[in-house]
C-alpha distance (Angstrom), angle and dihedral (degrees) to the residues before:
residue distance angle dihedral
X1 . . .
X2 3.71 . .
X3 3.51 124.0 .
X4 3.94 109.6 -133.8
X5 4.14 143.3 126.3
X6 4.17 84.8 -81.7
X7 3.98 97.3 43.8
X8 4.23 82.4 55.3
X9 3.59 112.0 39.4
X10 3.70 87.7 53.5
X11 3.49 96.5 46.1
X12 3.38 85.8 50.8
X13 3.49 101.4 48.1
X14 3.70 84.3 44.4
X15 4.16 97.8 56.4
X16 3.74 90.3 45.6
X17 3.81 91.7 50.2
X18 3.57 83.5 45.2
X19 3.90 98.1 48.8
X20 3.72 89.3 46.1
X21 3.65 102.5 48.4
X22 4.06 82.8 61.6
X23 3.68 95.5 45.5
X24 3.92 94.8 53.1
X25 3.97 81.2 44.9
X26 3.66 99.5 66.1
X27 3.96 101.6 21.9
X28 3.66 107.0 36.3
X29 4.12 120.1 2.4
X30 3.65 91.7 157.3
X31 3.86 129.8 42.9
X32 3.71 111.9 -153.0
X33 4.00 112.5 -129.3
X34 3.72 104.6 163.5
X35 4.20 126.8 7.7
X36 4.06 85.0 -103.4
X37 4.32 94.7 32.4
X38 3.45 119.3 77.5
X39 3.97 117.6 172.5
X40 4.13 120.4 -152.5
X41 3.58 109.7 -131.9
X42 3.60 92.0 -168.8
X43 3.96 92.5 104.3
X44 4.02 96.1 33.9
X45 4.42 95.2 78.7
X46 3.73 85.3 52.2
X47 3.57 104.8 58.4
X48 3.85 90.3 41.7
X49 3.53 86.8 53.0
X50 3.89 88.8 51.6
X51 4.08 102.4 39.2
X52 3.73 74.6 51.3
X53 4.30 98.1 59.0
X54 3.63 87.6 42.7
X55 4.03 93.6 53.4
X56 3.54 89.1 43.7
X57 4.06 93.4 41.2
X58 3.31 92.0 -121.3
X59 3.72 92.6 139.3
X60 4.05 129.3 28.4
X61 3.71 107.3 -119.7
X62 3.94 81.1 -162.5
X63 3.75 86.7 69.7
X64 3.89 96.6 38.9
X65 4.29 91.5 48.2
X66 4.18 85.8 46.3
X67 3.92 88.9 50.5
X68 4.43 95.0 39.4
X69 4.17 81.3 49.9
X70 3.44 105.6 38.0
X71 4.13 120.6 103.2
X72 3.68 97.3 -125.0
X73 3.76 134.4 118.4
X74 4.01 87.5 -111.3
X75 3.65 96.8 62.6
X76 4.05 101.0 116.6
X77 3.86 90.5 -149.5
X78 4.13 95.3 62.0
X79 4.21 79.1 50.3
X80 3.70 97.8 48.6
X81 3.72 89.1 39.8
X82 3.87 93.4 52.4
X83 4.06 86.1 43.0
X84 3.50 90.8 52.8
X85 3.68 107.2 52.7
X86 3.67 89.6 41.8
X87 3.96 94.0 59.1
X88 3.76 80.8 49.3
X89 3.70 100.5 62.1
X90 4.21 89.3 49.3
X91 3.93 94.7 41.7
X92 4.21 86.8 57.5
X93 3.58 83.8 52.5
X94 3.55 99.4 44.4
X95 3.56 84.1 49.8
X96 3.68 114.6 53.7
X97 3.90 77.9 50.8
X98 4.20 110.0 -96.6
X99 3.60 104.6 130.9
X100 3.95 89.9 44.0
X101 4.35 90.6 46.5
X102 3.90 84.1 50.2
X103 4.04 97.4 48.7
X104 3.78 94.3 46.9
X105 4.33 91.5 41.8
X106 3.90 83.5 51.2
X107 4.09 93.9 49.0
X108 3.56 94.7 40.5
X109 3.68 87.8 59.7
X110 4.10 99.2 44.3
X111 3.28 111.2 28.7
X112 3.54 96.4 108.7
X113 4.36 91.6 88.0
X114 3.25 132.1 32.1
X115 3.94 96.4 -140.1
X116 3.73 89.8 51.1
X117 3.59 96.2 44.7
X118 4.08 91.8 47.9
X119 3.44 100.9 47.8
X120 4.01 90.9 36.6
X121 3.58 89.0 56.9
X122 4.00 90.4 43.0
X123 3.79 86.5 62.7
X124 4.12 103.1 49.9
X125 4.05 89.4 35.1
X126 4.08 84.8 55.8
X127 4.18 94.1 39.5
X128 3.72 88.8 53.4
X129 3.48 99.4 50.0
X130 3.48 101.0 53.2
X131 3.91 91.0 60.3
X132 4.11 93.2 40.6
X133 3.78 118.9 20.4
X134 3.63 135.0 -94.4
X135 3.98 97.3 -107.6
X136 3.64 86.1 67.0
X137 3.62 101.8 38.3
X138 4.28 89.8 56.6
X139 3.93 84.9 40.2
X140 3.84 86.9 56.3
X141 4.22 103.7 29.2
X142 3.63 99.6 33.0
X143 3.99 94.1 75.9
X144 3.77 95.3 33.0
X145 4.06 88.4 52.4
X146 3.74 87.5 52.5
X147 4.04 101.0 43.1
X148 4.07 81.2 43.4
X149 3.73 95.8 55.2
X150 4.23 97.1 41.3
X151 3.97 83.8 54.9
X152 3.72 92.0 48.5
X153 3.98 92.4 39.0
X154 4.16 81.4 -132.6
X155 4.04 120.0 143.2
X156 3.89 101.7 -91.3
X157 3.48 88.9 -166.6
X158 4.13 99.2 79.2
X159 4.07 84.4 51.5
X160 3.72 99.0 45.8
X161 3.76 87.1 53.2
X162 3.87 95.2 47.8
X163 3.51 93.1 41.1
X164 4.20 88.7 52.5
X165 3.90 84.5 41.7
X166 3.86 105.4 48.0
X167 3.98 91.1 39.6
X168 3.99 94.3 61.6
X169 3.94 97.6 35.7
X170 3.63 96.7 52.7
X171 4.27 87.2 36.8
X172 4.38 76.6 77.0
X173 4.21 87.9 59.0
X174 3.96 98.6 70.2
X175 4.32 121.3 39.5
X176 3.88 84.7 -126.1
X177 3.92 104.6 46.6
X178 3.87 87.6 93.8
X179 3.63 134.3 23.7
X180 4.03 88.5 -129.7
X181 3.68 87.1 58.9
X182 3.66 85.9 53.1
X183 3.71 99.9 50.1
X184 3.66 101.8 40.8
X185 4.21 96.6 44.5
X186 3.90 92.7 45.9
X187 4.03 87.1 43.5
X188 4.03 82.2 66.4
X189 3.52 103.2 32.0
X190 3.84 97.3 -109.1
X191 3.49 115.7 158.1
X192 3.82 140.0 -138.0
X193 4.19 92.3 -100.2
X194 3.66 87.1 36.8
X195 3.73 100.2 52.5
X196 4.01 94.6 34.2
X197 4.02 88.8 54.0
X198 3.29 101.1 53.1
X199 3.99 102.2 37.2
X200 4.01 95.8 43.6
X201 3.95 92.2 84.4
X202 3.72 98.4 41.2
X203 4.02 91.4 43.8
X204 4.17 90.1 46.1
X205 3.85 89.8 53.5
X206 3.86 89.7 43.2
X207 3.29 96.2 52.2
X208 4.15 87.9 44.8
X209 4.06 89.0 56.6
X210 3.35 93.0 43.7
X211 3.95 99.6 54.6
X212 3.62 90.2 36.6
X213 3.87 88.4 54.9
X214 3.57 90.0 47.7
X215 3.42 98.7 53.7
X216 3.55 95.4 54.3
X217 3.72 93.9 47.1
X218 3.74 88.4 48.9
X219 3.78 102.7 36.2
X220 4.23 102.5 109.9
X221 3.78 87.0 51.7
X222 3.97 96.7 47.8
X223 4.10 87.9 48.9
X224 4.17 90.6 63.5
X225 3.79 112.8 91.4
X226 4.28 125.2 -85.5
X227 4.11 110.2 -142.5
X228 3.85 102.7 -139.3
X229 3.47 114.2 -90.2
X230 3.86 126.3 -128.4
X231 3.54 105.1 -176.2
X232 4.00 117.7 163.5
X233 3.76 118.0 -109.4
X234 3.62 112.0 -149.1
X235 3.94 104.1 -172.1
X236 3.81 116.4 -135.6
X237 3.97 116.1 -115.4
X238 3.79 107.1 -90.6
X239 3.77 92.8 -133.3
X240 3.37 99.7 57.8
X241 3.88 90.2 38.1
X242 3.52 93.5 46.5
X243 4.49 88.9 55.7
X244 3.55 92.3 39.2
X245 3.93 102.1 50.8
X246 4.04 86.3 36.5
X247 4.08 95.1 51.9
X248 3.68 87.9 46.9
X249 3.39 97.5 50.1
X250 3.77 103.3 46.2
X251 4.16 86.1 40.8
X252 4.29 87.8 60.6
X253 3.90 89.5 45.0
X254 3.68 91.9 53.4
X255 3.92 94.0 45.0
X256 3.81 76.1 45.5
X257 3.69 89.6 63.5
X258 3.67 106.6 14.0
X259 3.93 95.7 108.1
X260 4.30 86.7 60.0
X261 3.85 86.7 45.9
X262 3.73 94.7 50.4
X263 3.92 92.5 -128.7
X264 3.81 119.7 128.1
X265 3.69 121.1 -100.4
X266 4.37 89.8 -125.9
X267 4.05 89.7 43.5
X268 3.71 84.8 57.6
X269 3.95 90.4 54.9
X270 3.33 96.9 35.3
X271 4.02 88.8 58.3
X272 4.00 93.3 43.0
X273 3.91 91.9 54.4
X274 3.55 95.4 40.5
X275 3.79 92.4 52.0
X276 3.79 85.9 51.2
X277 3.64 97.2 45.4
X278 4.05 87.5 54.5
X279 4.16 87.5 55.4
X280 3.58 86.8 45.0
X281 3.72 99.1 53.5
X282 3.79 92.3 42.5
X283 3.64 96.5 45.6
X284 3.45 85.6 52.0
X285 4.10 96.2 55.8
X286 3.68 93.1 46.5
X287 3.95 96.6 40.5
X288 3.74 94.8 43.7
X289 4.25 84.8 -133.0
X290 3.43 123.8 130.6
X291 3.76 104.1 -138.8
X292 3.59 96.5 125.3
X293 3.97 91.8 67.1
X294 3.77 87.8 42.2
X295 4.08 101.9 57.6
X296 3.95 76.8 42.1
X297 3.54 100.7 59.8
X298 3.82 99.4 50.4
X299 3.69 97.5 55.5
X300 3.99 106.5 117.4
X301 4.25 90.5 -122.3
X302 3.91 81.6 170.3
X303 3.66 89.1 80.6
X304 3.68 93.4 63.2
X305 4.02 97.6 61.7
X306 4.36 86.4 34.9
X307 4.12 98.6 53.6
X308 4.51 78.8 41.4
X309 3.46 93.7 58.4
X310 4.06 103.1 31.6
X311 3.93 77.2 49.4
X312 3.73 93.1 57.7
X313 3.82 88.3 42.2
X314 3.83 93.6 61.7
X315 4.22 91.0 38.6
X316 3.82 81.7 70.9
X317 3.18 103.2 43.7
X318 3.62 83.3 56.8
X319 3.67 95.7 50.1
X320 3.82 89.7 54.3
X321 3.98 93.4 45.7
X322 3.55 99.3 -118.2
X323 3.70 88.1 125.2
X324 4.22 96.8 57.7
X325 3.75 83.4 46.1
X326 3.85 91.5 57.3
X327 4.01 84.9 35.4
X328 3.57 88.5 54.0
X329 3.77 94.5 45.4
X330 3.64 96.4 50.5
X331 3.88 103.2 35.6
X332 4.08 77.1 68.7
X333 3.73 112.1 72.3
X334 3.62 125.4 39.0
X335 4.74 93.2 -46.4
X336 3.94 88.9 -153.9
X337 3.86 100.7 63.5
X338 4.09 88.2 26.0
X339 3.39 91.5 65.7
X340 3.42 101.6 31.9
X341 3.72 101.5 56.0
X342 3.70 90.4 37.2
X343 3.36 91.8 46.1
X344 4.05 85.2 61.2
X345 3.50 95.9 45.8
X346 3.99 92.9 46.9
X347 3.88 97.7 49.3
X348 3.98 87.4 49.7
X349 4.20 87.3 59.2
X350 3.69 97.7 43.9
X351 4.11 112.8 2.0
X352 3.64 128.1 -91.6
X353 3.63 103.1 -96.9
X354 4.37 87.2 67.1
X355 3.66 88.7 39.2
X356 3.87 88.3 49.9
X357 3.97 88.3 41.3
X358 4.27 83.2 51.2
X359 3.08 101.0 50.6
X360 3.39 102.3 41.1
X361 3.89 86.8 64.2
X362 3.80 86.5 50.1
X363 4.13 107.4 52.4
X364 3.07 128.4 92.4
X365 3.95 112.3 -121.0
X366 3.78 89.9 -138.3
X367 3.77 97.3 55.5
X368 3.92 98.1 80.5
X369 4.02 95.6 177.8
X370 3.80 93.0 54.6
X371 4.10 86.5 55.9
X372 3.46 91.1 54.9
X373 3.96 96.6 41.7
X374 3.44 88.9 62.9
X375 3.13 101.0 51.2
X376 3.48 94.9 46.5
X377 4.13 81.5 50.4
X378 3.89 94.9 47.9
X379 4.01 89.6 54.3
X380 3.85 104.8 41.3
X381 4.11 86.6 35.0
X382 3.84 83.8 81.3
X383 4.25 90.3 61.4
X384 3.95 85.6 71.5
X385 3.91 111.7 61.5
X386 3.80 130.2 -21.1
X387 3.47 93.4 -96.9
X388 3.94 98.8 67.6
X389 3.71 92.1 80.6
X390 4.14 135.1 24.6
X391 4.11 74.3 -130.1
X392 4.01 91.6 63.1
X393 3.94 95.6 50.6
X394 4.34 88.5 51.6
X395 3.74 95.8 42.1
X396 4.20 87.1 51.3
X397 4.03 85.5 46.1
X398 3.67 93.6 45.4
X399 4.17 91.7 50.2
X400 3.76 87.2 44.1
X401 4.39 95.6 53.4
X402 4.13 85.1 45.0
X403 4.41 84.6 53.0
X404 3.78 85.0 -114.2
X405 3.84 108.1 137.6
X406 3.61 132.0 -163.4
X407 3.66 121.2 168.0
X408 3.80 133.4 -125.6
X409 4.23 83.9 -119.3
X410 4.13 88.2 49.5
X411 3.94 104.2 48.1
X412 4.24 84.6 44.9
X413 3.48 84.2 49.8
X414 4.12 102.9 59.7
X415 3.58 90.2 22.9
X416 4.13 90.9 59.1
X417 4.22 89.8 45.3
X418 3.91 97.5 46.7
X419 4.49 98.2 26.7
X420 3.36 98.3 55.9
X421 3.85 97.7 50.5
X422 3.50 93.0 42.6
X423 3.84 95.3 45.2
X424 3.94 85.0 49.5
X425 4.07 96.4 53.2
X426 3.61 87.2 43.8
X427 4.09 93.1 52.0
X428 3.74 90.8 54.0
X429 3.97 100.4 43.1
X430 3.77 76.6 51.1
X431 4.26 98.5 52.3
X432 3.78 90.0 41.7
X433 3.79 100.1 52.9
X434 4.06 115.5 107.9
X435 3.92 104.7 -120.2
């Protein structure tokens, strides 16, 4: 890496960008405009920090327009495109009511232990992620766990945690359960089959530490007595139930099998959601119901303009040579745990989706473990504080709205005892698997 006026200003730019994306993180994630409009700043540092390289010329936006237009797997708009529609297909069923009828069936039915209850919901919180993805599953669970556990006078705080944990260590199983999983496989060329056979076992045994961590941690509290609970379930209508399981269904078989039918993962996605969105639209015509604008409204658009910028961010670092000095660096010692434990560390200073945008400009296509480490590392990495994941900062929002607090110090805490075992049983699954 040379040292010279460009090399600086954009690391710089870069480490103030950097610095303030945590800041606005932990002191102010939203900015109120209106009593009912709150806007995330989360994605609002980054771009400065970006229209700031390219005014300075930090970064070539000759380079950046060749890689946004190119038809390669490491194009980041075939990855936000494929994230996209797939958060689609599980917001429609989050809407019309699904994963909400499905929580309050599987209460109703267990609520009479607190073991049975906790590890019963462990299981359906953990099979539902791994066909949606964990944003939506903590969106959807977090305040149904916390209503739940007020009517039952029960501890919310060991299911908030296990709902946080299980929803980002089985988000590793499935290529789509996280938009890091998304970026770095594509970025390689691994496929759905590819990806899903060698991350099952490592993601099973994960998930196994994890819960079995938990209930240790949690074990006093689960022994204290549950008061039946009575919640209403409102069933879903069996139309819209019946196109919304069905298009998600066939949409993962054919990302299943896209790379033997030659059709891109993100075409795939893109045809699924736009087949739904054309239901949607005329269901909402003939049914007078505005539906349509509702699945609409809750998808996170402020990823698009965040992944941009952070994308930009790690371009110049690249053009510098930062990157092949970290490359270099890490390529040295044993990749698999390198990558993995700094993967964990990195995501919890500036989110996983840069840290997955980093270090996908950093590995080395050859060294298949390293892949995989990371994105073991960018999933579990948002166990350890809030700011590891965009999913950590909206499950800490959604506990504070519901008057459920848990501290900064507290969510480090369990996310230290259980995220660092995990991460470590995951790492060596990962190093000992034939490639």
């Amino acid at each position: 890496m040379d040292i010279n006026f460009k090399s600086v200003s954009a690391l710089v730019i870069i480490c103030i960008t950097l610095l303030g994306l945590i800041i606005t993180n932990i002191f102010f994630n939203k900015i109120k405009i209106t009593k009912r409009l709150a806007l995330s700043t989360f994605w609002i540092v980054p771009l400065i920090g970006a229209i700031l390289l390219i005014c300075f010329q930090d970064v070539s936006m000759n380079n950046f327009w060749t890689i946004i237009t190119a038809n390669n797997s490491v194009n980041p708009l075939k990855v936000i495109a494929l994230f996209f529609s797939m958060t689609l297909l599980s917001i429609f069923l989050d809407e019309i009511g699904f994963f909400s009828y499905l929580a309050n069936f599987f209460a109703r039915k267990i609520n009479k232990n607190q073991f049975i209850l906790f590890f019963g919901l462990y299981i359906l919180i953990s099979i539902l992620t791994v066909f949606t993805s964990n944003d939506i599953i903590i969106l959807t669970f977090t305040p149904f766990v916390i209503s739940f556990c007020k009517k039952s006078k029960i501890d919310p705080l060991p299911y908030l945690i296990m709902e946080f944990i299980s929803a980002n260590t089985m988000s590793m199983c499935l290529i789509i359960g996280n938009p890091t999983n998304i970026y770095l496989a594509t970025s390689f060329n691994i496929d759905f089959i590819a990806y899903f056979k060698t991350m099952i076992i490592p993601t099973l045994l994960a998930s196994f530490t994890s819960i079995l961590l938990l209930f240790l941690l949690f074990f006093k509290k689960l022994k204290m007595p549950i008061t039946p609970y009575n919640g209403s379930e409102n069933k879903p209508n069996k139309l819209l139930l019946t196109i919304g399981l069905t298009i998600l269904l066939g949409t993962t078989i054919l990302l299943a099998i896209s790379s033997y039918i030659n059709i891109e993962m993100w075409i795939v996605a893109i045809a699924g959601a736009g087949i739904e969105l054309v239901f949607l639209i005329a269901y909402s015509l003939i049914k007078k119901d505005n539906i349509v604008i509702r699945v609409l409204k809750h998808i996170p658009y402020n990823l698009l303009p965040f992944i941009l910028s952070m994308f930009i961010l790690v371009l110049s670092l690249q053009e510098i040579g930062f990157s092949s000095l970290l490359a270099n660096a890490f390529n040295s010692i044993c990749p698999t745990f390198t990558y993995g434990y700094s993967g964990i560390l990195a995501a919890n200073l500036i989110n996983n989706i840069p840290m997955s945008l980093l270090y996908g400009s950093i590995l080395d296509g050859t060294n298949i473990k390293a892949i995989y480490a990371s994105i073991a590392a960018s999933n579990i990495a948002a166990y350890i504080t809030p700011l590891g994941a965009l999913a950590g900062l909206m499950f800490i929002s959604l506990c504070k709205k519901d008057d459920v607090k848990i501290s900064f110090i507290q969510f480090i805490k369990y996310g230290v005892i259980v995220g660092i075992p995990t991460i470590t049983i995951s790492l060596l699954l990962i190093n000992f698997l034939n490639f």
